[in-house]
N, C-alpha and C positions, 0 to 999 in steps of 0.2 A: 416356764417359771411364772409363777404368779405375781401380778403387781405388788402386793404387799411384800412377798419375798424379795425382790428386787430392791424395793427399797431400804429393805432390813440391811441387805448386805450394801450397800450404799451409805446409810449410816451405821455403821459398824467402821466404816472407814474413817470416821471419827472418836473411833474409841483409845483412851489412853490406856497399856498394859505397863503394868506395876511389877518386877521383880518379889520374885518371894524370898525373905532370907529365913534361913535356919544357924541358931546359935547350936554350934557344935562345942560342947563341952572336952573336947581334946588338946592337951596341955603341947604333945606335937607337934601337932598341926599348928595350933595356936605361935608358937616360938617359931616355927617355919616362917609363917604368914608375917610376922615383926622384921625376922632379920631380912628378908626379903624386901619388906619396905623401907627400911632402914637402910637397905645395899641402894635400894633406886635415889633415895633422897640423899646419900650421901655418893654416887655419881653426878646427879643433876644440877647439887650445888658445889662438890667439890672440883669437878672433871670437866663440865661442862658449862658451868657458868667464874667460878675462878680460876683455874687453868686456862681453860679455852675461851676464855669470856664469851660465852653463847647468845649474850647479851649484847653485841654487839653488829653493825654492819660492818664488813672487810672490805678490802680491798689491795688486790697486789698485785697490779698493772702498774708497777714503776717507771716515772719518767726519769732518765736522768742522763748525766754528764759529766766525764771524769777529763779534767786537764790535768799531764806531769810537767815533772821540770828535773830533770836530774844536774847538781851540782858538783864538783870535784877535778881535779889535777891532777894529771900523773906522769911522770918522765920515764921513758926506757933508750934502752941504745943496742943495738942487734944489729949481726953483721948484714943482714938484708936489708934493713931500711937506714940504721943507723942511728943517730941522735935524734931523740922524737917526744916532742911535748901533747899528751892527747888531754884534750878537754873536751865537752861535753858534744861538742860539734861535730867532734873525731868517733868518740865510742858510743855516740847512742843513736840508735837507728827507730824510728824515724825521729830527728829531729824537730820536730815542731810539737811533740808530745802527745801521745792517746791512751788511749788504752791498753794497749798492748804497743810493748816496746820494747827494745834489747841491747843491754848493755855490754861490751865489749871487755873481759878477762883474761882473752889469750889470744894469737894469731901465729899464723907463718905468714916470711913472703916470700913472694919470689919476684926480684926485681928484674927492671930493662931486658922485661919481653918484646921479641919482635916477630912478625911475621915469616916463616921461612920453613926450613926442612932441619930435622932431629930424630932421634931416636927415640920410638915410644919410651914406658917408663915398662921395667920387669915386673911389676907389681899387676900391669894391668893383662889381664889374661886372655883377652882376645887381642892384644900385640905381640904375643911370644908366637915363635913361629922357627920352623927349621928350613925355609927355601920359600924360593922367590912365588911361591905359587899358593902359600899362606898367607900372601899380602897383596889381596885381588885391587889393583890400583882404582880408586874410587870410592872404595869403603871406606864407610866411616869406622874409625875403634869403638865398637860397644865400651861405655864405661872408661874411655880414653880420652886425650887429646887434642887427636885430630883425625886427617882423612891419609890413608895409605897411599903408597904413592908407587907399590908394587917389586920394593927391594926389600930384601931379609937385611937385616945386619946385624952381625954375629965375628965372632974373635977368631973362635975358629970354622972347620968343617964339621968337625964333632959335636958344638956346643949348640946351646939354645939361644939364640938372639933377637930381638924382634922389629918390628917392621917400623922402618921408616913413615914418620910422618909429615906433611905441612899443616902448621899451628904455630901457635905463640911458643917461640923457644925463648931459653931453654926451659923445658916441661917443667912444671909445678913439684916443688921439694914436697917432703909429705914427713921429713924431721919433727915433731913437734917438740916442743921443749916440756919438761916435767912439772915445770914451776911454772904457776902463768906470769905472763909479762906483766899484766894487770891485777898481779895481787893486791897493792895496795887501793884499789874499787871498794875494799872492802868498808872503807870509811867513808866514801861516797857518800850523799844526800840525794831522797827522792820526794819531790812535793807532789802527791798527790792531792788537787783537789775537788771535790764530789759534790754535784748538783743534785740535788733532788727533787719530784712533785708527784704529788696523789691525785689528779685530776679529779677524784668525784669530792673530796672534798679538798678541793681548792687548795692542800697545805704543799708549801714547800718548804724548803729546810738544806742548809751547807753544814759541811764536815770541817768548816773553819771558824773557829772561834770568833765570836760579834765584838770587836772588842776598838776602842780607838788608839791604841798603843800599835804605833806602825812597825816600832823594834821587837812585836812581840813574835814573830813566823822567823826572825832573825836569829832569837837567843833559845827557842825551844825547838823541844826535841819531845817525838810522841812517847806518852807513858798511859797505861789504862787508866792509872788512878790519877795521876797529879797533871798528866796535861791530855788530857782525851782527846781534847778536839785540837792538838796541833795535829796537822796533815804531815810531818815530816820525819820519813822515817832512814834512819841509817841500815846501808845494804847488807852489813855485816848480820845486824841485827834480824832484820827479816827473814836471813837464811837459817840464822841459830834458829828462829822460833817454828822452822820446818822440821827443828831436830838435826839438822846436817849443817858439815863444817863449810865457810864459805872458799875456804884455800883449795879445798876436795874439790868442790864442784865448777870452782872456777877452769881448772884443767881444763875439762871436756865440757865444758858449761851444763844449761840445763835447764828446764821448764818451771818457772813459779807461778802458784795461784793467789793472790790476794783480793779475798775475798769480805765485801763492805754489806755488813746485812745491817738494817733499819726496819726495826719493829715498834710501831708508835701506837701508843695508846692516847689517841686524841681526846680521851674524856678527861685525860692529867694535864692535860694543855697542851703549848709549844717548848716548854722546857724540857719535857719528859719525852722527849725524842728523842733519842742516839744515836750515833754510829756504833759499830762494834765490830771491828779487822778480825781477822782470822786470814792465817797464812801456810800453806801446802804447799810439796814438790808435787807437779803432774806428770814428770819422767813415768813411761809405764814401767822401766825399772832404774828405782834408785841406786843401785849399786854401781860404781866408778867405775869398774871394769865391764861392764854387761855392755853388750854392742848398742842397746836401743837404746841408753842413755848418754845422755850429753844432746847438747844443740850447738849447730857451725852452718855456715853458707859460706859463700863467695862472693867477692867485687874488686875491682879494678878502679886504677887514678889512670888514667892513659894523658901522654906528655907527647910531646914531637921536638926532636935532637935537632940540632944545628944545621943538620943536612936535609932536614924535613921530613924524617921519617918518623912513623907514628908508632912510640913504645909504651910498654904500660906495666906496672907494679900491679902483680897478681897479693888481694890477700883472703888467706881463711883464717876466718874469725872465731874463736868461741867464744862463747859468752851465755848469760840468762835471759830468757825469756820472760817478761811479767806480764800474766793476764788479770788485769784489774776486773773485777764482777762485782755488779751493786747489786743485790738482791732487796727486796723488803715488802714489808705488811702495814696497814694501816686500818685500824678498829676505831667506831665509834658508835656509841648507843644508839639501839633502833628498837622500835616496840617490837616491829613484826618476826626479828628472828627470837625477839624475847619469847613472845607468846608462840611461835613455834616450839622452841625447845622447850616451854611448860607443858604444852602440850602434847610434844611428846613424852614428857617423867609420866604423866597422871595414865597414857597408854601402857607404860612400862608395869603402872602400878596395877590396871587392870591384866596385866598379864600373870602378875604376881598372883593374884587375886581366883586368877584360872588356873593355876598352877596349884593352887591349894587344896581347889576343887578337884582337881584329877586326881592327886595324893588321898584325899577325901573319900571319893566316890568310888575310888576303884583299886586303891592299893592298901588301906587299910583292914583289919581282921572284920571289923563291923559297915563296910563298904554296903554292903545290903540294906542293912536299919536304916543306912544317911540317905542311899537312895530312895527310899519309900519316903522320907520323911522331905525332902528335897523336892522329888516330881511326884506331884498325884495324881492319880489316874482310878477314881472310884467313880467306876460307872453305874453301881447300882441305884446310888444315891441321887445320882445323875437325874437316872430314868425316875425315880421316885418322884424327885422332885418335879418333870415334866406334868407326872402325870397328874398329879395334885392341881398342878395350875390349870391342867385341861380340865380337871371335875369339876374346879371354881368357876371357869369359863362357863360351862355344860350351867351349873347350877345358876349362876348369874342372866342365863338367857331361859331357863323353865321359870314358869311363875310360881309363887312359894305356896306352901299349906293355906296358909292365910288368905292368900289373894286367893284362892282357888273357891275357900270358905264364904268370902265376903259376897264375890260373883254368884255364886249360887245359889243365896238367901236371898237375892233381890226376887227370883221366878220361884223359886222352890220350898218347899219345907221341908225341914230335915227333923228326923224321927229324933225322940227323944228333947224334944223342944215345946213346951206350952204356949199354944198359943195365947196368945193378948189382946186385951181390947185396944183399939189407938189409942186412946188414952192413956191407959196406964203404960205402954211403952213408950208415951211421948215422958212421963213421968221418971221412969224407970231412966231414961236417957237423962233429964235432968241431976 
């Protein structure tokens, strides 16, 4: 390649190319191209910058912190434990209060267990047994009470009886009553209270009211509209607002989710931050009778009698489960995802743009005329035009009539010319 050519394509790489447009007079096309940009500019301001505020930096790496406190009283009297006053010390597990905790609605007990030999219970099915040889001594009851100890016991030779245990007798009643003992929980009080921070911008924020009035967490009661930020909600309440009755669920108890979402818009300030509760059953099924609903465990008060032996009040507990969850969002103005989401509308719009084009070019009845008119590709004129500049060239480098004329009058004479005396050509030139 030649030096001149080299450098041609060398600057050529500083050439700017200019789109060509063509106004298509198509009413179609035309109302295509409008509602389409009209669809982008009313996503990008509607969907994506007021909706979404797209306009904003997020953040939803929540810090936070929930303390409870559950308050209330309640008296029952049952022939297992007897006359029994339970307060909050009594029915709420754990005591010191978190996030998850569980309130006590129902029990059995079974009192002044001691250490010894008994009868499994018929209920458990790897205790029933018809001879002594179904009760391999050393085994443990799957699903039982205790360890076999290698006797059947049974009423008669005919019947079904089952294997002798040592465990805490006598074995665990399994009675439960229909009503819970702790119906009245339902009037209970739970204070939760809810920490919050958004680490990148520094904001924190309580779900307790700022207020100097010390009787005021004392005299309210939380309402969306008239007391938002009291933290204190009645148990009754929390379960109506699952949809389900709290008498039902207290029976067999059961799983709640209270759930604390915070969505702030920090460009309205620190007033325009809320909390906003939302409350669910997580039972995987709600129905009272279904086996996988309800919640219950076990625990024991162990005492030692006069004589020094160590006995112990077995009880199983129903009750509710509460999973406290703070979930939340925090927005605040930033250029950079501004001019991203602008910049992505204005890509949307050239796609509009491209779309029009395809409809245009290639699916219309006159798709042929708009392509010719669209890309050109006239080579004839091309060449024409080359070659014109080459014969200017060509003629720009021969010397002209003239020159040719002049040079050759200085040696020669040319016919049809009179010649002159010096004289009068010096005249004639004047």
């Amino acid at each position: 390649m030649a030096p001149l050519d080299l450098k041609g394509v060398f600057l050529s790489a500083f050439d700017y190319k200019t789109e060509k447009y063509v106004i298509a007079k198509n009413k179609k096309v035309g109302v295509l191209y409008r509602l389409l940009q009209l669809s982008v500019i009313g996503y990008i301001i509607g969907w994506v910058f007021v909706i979404k505020k797209g306009y904003q930096e997020t953040e939803e790496s929540l810090q936070s912190s929930v303390i409870t406190k559950v308050k209330g009283v309640v008296f029952t009297n049952t022939s297992g434990s007897g006359p029994m006053l339970w307060g909050p010390e009594d029915y709420v597990i754990p005591q010191q209060g978190e996030a998850v905790l569980f309130i006590t609605t129902n029990f059995i007990t079974t009192p002044n267990q001691k250490l010894g030999y008994c009868a499994e219970s018929v209920r458990v099915l790897d205790g029933r047994c018809h001879g002594n040889e179904d009760c391999t001594k050393g085994d443990t009851v799957i699903a039982g009470h205790g360890i076999k100890t290698g006797r059947c016991l049974k009423k008669d030779t005919n019947s079904t009886g089952t294997c002798e245990i040592y465990g805490w007798c006598p074995i665990e009643r399994s009675s439960r009553p229909d009503v819970p003992l702790l119906g009245k929980a339902e009037n209970f009080t739970i204070y939760i209270k809810n920490f919050i921070r958004f680490p990148k911008f520094d904001f924190s924020k309580s779900n307790v009211l700022e207020t100097a009035d010390d009787t005021y967490l004392k005299k309210c009661s939380y309402d969306k509209l008239a007391h938002a930020y009291c933290p204190i909600f009645q148990l009754g309440d929390i379960i109506q607002r699952t949809g389900h009755d709290f008498q039902d669920v207290a029976v067999l108890g059961g799983a709640i989710g209270i759930l604390i979402e915070w969505n702030c818009d920090l460009d309205k300030g620190y007033s325009a931050c809320h909390p906003s509760y939302s409350f669910t059953r997580l039972d995987m099924n709600a129905t009272a009778n279904a086996i996988s609903s309800g919640f219950n465990f076990r625990y024991a008060h162990y005492f030692k009698n006069d004589d020094g032996e160590t006995h112990r009040t077995l009880y199983k507990v129903y009750g509710i489960r509460f999973n406290i969850m703070v979930h939340g969002k925090a927005g605040k103005f930033n250029i950079i995802p501004t001019i991203i989401n602008i910049g992505s509308g204005l890509a949307l719009m050239g796609a509009g743009a491209f779309f029009c084009d395809m409809v245009l070019l290639y699916m219309m009845k006159k798709s042929t005329l708009y392509r010719e008119r669209k890309f050109e590709a006239d080579h004839k004129n091309g060449n024409n035009n080359r070659e014109s500049t080459d014969k200017s060239e060509e003629a720009m480098k021969q010397p002209s009539e003239l020159e040719k004329l002049t040079d050759s009058t200085s040696d020669q004479h040319i016919p049809g010319i009179t010649d002159l005396p010096k004289g009068q050509m010096d005249k004639s030139s004047d």
